[in-house]
C-alpha positions in Angstrom: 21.6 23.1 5.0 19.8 19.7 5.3 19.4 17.5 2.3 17.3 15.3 2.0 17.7 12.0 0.0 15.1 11.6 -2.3 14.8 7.8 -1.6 13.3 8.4 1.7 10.6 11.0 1.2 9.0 9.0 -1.2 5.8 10.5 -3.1 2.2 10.1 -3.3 2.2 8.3 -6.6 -0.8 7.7 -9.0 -1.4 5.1 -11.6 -3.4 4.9 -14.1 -7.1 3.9 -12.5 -6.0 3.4 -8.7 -5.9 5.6 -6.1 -2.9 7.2 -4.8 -0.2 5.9 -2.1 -0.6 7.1 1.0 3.0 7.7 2.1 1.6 8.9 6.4 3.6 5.4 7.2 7.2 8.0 6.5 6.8 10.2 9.3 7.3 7.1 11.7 9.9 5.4 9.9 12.6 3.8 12.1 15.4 4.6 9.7 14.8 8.1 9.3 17.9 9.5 10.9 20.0 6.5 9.3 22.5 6.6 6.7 20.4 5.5 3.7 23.6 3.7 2.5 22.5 0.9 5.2 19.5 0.1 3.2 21.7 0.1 -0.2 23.9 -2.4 0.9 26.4 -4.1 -1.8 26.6 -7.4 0.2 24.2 -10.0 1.8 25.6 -9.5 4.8 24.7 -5.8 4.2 21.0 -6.9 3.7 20.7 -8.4 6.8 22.1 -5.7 8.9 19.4 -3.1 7.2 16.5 -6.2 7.4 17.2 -6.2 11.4 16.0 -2.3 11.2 13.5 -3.2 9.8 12.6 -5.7 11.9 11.9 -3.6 14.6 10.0 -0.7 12.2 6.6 0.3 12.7 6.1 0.9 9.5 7.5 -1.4 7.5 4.6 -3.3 5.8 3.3 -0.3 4.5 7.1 0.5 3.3 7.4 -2.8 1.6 4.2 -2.0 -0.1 5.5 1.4 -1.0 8.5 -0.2 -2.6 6.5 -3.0 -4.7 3.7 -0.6 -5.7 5.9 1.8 -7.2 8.3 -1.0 -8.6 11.1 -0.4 -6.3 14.2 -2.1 -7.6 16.8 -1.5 -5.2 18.0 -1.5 -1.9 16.3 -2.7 1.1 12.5 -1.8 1.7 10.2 -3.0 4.7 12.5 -5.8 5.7 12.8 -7.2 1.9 15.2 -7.2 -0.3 15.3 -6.5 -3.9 15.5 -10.3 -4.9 12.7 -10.9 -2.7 10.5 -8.1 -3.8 10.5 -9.5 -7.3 9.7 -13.1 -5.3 6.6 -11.5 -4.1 5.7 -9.5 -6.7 6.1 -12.8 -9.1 4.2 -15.0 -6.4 0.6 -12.0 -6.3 1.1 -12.1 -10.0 0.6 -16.2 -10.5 -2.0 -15.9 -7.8 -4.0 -13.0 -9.6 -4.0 -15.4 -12.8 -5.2 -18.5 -11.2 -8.2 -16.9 -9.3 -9.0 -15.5 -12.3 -8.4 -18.9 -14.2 -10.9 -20.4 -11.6 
């Protein structure tokens, strides 16, 4: 029997007032038939071997978008990891408050 880790069949997910995700991007995944322990690494140089499969992903804006939308906090998710997930999510956040300061 297959089983499937829950971590990569991610769901449509709603929030209060937005649309939902649109999760098409998964079907064309490069790491679908990868151990998803390369994307959970416990070492830098882990992260860099999982953000070179990423690299060469189709998909992987759309996953990294996935990951900060629904608050993602570990592993390795369209080429970022979690460290620099909170970087960007920190960086859209000071940006959102200074257009609207302006």
């Amino acid at each position: 029997m297959l089983q499937i880790n829950p971590v990569y069949e991610p769901q449509v997910c709603q929030g209060p007032g937005s649309e939902s995700l649109a999760t098409e991007w998964v079907a064309f995944r490069r790491c679908a038939d990868m151990d998803p322990n390369v994307f959970f690494p416990n070492d830098g140089a882990g992260v860099i071997v999982a953000q070179k499969v990423c690299a060469l992903c189709p998909v992987a804006d759309a996953c990294r978008e996935y990951a900060l939308a629904n608050n993602i906090t570990h592993g390795v998710w369209g080429g970022t990891s979690e460290r620099q997930r909170r970087r960007i999510l920190r960086d859209r956040r000071r940006a959102s408050k200074a257009a609207r300061a302006a």
